[in-house]
C-alpha positions in Angstrom: 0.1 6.0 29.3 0.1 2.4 28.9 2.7 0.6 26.8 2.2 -1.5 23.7 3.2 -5.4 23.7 5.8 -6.7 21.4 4.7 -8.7 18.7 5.3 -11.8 20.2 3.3 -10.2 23.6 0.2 -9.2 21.1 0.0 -13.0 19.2 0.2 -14.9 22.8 -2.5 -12.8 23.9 -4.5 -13.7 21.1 -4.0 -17.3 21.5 -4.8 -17.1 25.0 -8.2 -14.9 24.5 -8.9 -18.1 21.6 -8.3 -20.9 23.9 -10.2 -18.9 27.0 -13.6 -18.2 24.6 -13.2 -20.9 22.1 -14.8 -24.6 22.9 -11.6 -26.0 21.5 -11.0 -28.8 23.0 -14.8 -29.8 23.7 -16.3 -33.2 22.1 -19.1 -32.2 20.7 -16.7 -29.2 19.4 -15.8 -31.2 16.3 -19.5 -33.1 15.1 -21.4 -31.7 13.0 -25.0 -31.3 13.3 -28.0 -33.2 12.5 -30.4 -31.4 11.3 -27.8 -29.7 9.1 -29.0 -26.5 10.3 -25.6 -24.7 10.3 -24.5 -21.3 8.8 -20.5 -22.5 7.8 -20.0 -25.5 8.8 -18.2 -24.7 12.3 -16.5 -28.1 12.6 -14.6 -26.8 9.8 -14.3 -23.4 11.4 -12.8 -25.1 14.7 -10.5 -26.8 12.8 -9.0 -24.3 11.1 -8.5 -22.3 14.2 -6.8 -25.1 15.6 -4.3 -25.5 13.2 -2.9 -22.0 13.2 -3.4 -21.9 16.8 -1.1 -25.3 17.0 1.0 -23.2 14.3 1.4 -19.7 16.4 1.8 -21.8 19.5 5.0 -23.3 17.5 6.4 -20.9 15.9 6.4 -18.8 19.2 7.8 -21.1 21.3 10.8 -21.3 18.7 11.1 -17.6 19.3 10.1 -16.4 15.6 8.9 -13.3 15.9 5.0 -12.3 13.8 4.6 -9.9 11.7 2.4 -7.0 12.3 0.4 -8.5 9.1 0.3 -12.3 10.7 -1.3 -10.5 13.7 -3.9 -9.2 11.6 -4.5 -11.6 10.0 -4.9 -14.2 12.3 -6.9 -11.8 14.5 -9.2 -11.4 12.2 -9.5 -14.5 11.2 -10.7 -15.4 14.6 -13.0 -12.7 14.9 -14.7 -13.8 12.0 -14.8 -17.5 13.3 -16.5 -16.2 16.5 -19.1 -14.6 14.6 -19.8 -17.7 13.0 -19.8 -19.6 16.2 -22.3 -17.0 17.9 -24.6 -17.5 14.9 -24.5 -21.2 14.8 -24.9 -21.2 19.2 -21.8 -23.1 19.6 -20.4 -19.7 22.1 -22.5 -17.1 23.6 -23.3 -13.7 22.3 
């Protein structure tokens, strides 16, 4: 039986599945569209992501420790995001 990761472990490896599946750090990542065909406005989305991705990234490297909650929550936040990103075409299904 496998081990669980530390809390610490389980935030870096969301970060890194983010930054592996998520156009970040793409140009085109923050314009919006023109035909203002968009479902959320994933500029918007991106950014947000960003920021408590910048935030994690800190906080981490200071050595403070998540909560089990902050993992949730920032999980699910960018599960959501990707959901909104497959639906606008910005990622792939």
């Amino acid at each position: 039986m496998s081990k669980k990761p530390d809390r610490m472990t389980a935030m870096q490896q969301i970060i890194d599945a983010v930054k592996q599946e998520f156009p970040i750090y793409q140009e085109d990542t923050f314009v919006c569209g023109p035909d203002n065909s968009c479902m959320g406005c994933p500029k918007k989305l991106m950014e947000l992501v960003d920021t408590d991705l910048t935030y994690w990234e800190h906080q981490l490297s200071r050595g403070v420790s998540p909560t089990f909650d902050e993992i949730y929550q920032f999980g699910k936040m960018c599960k959501n995001i990707r959901r909104a990103l497959v639906r606008n075409n910005r990622i792939p299904a």
